[in-house]
DRENTORKOL-3810 file (N, C-alpha, C; in nm, 4 decimals):
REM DRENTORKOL-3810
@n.u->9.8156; n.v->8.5475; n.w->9.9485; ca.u->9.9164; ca.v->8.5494; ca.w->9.8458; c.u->9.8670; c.v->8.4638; c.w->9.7288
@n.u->9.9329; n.v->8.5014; n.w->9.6087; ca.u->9.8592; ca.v->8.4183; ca.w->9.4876; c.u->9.9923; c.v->8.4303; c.w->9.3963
@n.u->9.9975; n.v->8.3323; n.w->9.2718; ca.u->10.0830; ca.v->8.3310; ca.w->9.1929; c.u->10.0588; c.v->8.2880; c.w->9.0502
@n.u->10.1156; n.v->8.3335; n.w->8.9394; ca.u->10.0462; ca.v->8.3537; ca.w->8.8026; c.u->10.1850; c.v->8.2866; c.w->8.7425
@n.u->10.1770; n.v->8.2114; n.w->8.6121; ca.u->10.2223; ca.v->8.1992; ca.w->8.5548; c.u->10.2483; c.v->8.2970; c.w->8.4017
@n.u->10.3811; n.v->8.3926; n.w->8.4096; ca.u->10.3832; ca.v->8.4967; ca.w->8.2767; c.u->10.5176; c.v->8.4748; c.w->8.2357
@n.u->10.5149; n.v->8.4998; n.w->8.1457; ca.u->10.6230; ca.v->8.4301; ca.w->8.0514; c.u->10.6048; c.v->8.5654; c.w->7.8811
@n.u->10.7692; n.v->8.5637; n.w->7.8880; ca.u->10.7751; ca.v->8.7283; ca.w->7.7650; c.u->10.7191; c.v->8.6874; c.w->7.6432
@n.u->10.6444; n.v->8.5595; n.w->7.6517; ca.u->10.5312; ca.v->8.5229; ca.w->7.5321; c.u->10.4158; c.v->8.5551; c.w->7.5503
@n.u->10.3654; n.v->8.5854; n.w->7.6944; ca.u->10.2623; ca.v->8.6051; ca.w->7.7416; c.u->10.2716; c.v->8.6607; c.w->7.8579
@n.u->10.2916; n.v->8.8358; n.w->7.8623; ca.u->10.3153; ca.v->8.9057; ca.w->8.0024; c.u->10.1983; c.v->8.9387; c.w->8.0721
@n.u->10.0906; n.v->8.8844; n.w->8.0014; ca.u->9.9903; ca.v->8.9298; ca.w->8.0963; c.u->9.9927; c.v->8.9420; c.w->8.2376
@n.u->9.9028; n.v->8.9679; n.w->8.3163; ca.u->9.8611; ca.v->8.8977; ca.w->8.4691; c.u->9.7478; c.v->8.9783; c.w->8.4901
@n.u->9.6626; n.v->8.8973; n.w->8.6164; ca.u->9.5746; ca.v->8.9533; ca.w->8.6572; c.u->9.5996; c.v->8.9514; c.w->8.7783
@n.u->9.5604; n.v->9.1004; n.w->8.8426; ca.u->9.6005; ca.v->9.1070; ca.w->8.9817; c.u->9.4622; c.v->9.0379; c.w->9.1061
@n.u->9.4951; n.v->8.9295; n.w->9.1451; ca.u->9.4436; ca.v->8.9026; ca.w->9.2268; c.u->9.3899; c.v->8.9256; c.w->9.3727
@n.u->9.4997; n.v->9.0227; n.w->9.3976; ca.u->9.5264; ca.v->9.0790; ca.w->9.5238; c.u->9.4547; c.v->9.2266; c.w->9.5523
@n.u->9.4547; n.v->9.2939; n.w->9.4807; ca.u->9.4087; ca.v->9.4687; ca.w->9.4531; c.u->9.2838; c.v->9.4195; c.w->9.3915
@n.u->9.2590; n.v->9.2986; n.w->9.2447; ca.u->9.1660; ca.v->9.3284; ca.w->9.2011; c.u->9.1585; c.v->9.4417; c.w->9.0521
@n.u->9.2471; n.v->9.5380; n.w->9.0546; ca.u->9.2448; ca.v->9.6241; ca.w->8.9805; c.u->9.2679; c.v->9.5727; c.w->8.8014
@n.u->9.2876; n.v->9.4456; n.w->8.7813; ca.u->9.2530; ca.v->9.4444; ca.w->8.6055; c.u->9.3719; c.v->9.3668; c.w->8.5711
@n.u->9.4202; n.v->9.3998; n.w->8.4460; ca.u->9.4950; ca.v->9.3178; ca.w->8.3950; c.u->9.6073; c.v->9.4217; c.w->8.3840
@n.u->9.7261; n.v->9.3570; n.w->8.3543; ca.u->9.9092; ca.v->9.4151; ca.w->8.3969; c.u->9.9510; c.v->9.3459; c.w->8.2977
@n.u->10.0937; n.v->9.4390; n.w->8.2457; ca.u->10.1478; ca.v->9.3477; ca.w->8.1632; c.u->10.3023; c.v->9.3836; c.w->8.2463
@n.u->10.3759; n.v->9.2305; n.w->8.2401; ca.u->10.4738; ca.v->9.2473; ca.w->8.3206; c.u->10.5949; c.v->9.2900; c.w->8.2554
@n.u->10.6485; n.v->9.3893; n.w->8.3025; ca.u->10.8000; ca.v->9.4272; ca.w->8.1821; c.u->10.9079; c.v->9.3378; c.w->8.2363
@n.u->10.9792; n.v->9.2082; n.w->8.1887; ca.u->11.0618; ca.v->9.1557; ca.w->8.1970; c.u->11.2261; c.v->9.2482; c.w->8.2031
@n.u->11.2927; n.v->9.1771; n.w->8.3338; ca.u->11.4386; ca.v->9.2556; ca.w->8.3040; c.u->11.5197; c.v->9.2001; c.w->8.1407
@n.u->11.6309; n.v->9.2330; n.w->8.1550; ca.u->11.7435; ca.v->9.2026; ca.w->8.0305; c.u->11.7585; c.v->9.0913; c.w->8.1029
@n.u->11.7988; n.v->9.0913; n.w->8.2000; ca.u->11.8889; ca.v->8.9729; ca.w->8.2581; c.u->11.7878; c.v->8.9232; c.w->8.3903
@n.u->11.6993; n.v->8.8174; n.w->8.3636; ca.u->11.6214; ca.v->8.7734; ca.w->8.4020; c.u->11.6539; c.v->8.6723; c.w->8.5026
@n.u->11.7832; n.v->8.6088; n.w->8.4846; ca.u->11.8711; ca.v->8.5099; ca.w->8.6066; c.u->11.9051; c.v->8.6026; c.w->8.7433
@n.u->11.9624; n.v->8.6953; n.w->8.7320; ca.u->12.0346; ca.v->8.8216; ca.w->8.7797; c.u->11.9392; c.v->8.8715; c.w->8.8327
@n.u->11.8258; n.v->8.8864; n.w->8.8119; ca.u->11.7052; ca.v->8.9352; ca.w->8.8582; c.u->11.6834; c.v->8.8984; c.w->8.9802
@n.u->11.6694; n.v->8.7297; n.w->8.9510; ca.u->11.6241; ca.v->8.6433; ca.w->9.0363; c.u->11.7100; c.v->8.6216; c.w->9.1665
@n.u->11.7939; n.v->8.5895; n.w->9.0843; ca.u->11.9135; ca.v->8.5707; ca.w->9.2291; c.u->11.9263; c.v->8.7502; c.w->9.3416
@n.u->11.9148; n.v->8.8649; n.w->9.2727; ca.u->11.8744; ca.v->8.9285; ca.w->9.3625; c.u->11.7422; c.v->8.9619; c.w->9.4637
@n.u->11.6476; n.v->8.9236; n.w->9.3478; ca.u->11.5451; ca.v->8.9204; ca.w->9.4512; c.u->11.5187; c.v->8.8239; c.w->9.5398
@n.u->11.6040; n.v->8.6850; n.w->9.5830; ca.u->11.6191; ca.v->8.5712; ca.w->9.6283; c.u->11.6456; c.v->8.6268; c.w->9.7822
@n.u->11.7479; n.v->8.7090; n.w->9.7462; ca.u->11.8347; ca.v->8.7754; ca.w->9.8676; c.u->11.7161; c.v->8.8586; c.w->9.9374
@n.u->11.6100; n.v->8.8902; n.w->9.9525; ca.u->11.5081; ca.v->8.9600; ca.w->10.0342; c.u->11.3941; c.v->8.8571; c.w->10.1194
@n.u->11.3667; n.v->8.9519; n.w->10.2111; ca.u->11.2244; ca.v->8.8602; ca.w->10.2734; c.u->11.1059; c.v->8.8619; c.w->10.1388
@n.u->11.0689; n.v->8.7267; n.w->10.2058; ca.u->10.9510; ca.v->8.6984; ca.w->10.1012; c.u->10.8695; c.v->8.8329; c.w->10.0887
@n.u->10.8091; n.v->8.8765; n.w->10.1630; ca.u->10.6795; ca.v->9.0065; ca.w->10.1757; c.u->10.7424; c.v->9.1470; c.w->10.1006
@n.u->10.9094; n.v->9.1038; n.w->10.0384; ca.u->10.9630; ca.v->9.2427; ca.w->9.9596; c.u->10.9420; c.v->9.1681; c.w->9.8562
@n.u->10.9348; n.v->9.0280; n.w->9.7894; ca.u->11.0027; ca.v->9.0193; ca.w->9.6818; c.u->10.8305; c.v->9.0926; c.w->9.5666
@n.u->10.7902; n.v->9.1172; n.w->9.5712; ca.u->10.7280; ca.v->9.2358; ca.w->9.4981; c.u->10.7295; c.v->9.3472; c.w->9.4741
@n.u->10.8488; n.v->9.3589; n.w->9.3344; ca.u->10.9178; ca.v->9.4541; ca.w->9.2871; c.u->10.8808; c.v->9.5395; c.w->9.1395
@n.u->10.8625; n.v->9.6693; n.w->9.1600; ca.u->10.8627; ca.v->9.7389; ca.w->9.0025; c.u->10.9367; c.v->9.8255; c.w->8.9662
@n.u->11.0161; n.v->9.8173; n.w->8.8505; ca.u->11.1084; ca.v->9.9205; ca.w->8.7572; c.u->11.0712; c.v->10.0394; c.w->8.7988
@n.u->11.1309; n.v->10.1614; n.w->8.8166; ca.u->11.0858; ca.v->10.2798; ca.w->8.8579; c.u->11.0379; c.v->10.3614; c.w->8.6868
@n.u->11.0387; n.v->10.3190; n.w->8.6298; ca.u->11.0013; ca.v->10.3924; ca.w->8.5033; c.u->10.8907; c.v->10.3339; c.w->8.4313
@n.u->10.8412; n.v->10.1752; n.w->8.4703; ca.u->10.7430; ca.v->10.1048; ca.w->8.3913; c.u->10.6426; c.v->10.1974; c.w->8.3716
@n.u->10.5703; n.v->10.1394; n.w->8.2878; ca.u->10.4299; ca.v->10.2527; ca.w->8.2467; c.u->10.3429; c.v->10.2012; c.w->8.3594
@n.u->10.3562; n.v->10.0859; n.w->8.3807; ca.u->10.2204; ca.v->10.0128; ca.w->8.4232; c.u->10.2381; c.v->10.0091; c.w->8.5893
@n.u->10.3728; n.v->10.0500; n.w->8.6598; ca.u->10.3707; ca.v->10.0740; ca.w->8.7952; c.u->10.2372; c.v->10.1147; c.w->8.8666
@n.u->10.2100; n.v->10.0954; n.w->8.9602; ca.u->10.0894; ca.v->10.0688; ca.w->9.0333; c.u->10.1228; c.v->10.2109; c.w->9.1270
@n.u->10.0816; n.v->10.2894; n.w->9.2215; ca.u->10.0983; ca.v->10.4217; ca.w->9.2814; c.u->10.1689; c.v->10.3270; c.w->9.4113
@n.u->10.2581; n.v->10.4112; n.w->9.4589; ca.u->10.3055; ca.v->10.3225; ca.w->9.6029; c.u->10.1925; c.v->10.3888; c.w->9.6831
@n.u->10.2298; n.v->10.3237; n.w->9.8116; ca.u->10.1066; ca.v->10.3627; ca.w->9.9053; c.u->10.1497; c.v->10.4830; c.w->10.0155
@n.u->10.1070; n.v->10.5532; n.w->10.0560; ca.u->10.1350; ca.v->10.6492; ca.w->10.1277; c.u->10.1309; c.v->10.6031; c.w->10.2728
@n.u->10.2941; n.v->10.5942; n.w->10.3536; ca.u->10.2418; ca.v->10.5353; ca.w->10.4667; c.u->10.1761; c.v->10.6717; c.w->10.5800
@n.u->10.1435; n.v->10.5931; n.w->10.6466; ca.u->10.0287; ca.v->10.6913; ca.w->10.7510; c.u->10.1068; c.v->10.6773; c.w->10.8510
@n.u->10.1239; n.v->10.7777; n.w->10.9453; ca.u->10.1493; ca.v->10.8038; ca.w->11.0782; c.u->10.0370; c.v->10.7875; c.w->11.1953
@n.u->10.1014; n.v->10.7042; n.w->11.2831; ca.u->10.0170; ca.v->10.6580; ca.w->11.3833; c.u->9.9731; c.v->10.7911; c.w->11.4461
@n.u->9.8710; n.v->10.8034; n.w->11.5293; ca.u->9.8150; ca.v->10.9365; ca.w->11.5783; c.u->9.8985; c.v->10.9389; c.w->11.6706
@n.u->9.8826; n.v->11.0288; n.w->11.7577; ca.u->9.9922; ca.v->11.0621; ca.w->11.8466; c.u->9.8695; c.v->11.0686; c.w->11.9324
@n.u->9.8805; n.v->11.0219; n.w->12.0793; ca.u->9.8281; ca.v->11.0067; ca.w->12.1870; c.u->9.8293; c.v->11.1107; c.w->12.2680
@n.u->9.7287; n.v->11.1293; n.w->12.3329; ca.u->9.6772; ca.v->11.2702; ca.w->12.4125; c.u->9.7954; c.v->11.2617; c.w->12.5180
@n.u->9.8613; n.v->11.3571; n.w->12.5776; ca.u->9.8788; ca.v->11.3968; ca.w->12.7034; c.u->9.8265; c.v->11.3393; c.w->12.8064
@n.u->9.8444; n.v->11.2931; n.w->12.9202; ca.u->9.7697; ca.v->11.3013; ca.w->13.0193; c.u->9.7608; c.v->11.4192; c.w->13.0804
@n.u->9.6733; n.v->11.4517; n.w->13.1669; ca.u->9.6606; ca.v->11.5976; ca.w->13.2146; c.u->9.6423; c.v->11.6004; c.w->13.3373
END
């Protein structure tokens, strides 16, 4: 886990984690409101994106475990 300091003077970030480049973060309207909801989740959710940002990242496709042979 890693953590950046961005601020709507400076939305940059660089993703540390993927690696993939630089992000610019779209701040909500109500940035308190934000917080206090994302407070309410396990830590490993609170990494959240607007469904419309430009800069959304692809979600990941989860995979299905194989399914195990029969015994015979």
């Amino acid at each position: 886990m890693s953590a950046q300091v961005v601020t709507p003077a400076d939305p940059r970030m660089w993703c540390v984690e993927c690696g993939t480049g630089w992000w610019t973060l779209d701040f909500p309207a109500d940035p308190e409101a934000a917080e206090r909801q994302m407070a309410l989740l396990p830590v490993a959710e609170r990494n959240w994106w607007h469904p419309a940002a430009p800069s959304r990242p692809a979600e990941p496709v989860p995979v299905e475990p194989p399914t195990p042979d029969p015994e015979v």
